[in-house]
N, C-alpha and C positions, 0 to 999 in steps of 0.2 A: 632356140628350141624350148627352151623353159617357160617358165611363167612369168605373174607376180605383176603387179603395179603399174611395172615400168613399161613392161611389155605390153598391155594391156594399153596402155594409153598410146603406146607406139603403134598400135593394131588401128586404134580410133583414129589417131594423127592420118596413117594411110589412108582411112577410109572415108573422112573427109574429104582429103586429097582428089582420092578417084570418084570423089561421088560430081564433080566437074569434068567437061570432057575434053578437056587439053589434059587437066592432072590425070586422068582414066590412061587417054594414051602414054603419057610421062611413068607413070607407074609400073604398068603393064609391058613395059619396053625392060624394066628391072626384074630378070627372070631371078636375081637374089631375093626380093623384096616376095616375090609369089611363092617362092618357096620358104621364106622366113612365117610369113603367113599358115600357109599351109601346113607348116608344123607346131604354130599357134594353135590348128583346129584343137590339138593335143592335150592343150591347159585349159582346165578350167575357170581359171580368173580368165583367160581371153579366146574362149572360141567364139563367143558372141560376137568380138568386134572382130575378130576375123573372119570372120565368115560373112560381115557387114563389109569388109575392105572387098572381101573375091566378088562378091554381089557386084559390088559395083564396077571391078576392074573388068569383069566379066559382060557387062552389058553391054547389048549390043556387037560384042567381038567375038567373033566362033575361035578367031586365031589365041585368044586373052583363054578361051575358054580351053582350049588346046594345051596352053602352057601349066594351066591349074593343074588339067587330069596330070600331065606328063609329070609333074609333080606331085602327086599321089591324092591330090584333092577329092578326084570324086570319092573314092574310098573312103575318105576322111568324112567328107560330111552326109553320105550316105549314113556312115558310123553315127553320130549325135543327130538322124531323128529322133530316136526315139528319145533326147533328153529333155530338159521340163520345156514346156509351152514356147517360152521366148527363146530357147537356143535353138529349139526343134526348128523353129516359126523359120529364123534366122539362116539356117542349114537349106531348111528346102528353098528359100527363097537366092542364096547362092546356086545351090545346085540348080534351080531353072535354067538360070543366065547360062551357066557356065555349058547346059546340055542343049540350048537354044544352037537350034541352025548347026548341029555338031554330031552327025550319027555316031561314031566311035565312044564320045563318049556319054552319048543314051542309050548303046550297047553294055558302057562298063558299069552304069548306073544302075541298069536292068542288072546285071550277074553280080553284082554286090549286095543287090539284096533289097532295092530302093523302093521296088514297087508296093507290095506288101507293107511296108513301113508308111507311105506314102499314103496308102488305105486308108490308117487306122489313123492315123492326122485329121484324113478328108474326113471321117466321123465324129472327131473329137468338136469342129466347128472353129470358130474363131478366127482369129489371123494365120494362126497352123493350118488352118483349112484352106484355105484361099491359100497361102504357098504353096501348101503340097497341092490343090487345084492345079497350080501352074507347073510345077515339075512332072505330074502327071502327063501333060499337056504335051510338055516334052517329051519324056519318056516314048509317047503313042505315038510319036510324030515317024519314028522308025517300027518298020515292018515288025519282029519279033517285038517291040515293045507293045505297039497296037494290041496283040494276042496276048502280051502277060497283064496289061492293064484289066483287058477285056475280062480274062478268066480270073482276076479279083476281084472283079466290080460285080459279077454277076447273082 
């Protein structure tokens, strides 16, 4: 649950790993490894590559996406939007994967606070914009999020 170096490069080690889709499954089968991650979102030397490892273990798998939230993920990286460009970028671009195909948790996404955060991305432009584009996306894909997007967007 700390930081530092080691970790950090243990965050990238995974993230390589699951960015293959035999290692995606292999990984994602390690609910130790999801929840080691997920409390990397916490360090600042390594929530980038954490949050680069959930992206990817998250793809495509609503059940990968399931084991994050359950492990306190969506909370976690709804928390570092708003941090500089490349973590934010990094963070929404996990939380898509993770809220794709997964109503529950683009319900816990939405009441953490994601939408509104998710806005002010969409305005900044860049690669943050185009994530949070996509978590949005998500988000709207369920009934109450449709209407919280709607009423920040307007």
């Amino acid at each position: 649950r700390g930081g530092g170096e080691a970790a950090a490069s243990a965050a990238q080690a995974i993230a390589m790993i699951a960015g293959e889709t035999g290692g995606r499954d292999a990984v994602a089968a390690q609910t130790d490894a999801i929840r080691l991650l997920v409390g990397l979102l916490s360090s600042v030397e390594c929530a980038a590559q954490a949050c680069r490892a959930l992206m990817n273990i998250a793809l495509g798998s609503p059940a990968s996406g399931t084991a994050i939230a359950s492990a306190g993920g969506v909370e976690r990286l709804v928390a570092l939007l708003p941090s500089d460009a490349s973590v934010g970028a990094k963070a929404a671009g996990a939380l898509a994967n993770v809220l794709s195909s997964n109503d529950p948790n683009r319900v816990a996404a939405r009441e953490a606070g994601a939408v509104p955060l998710l806005v002010t991305m969409l305005r900044g432009g860049g690669e943050a914009a185009s994530k949070a584009a996509d978590a949005l996306t998500m988000i709207a894909g369920e009934t109450g999020g449709r209407a919280a997007v709607a009423a920040q967007t307007d």
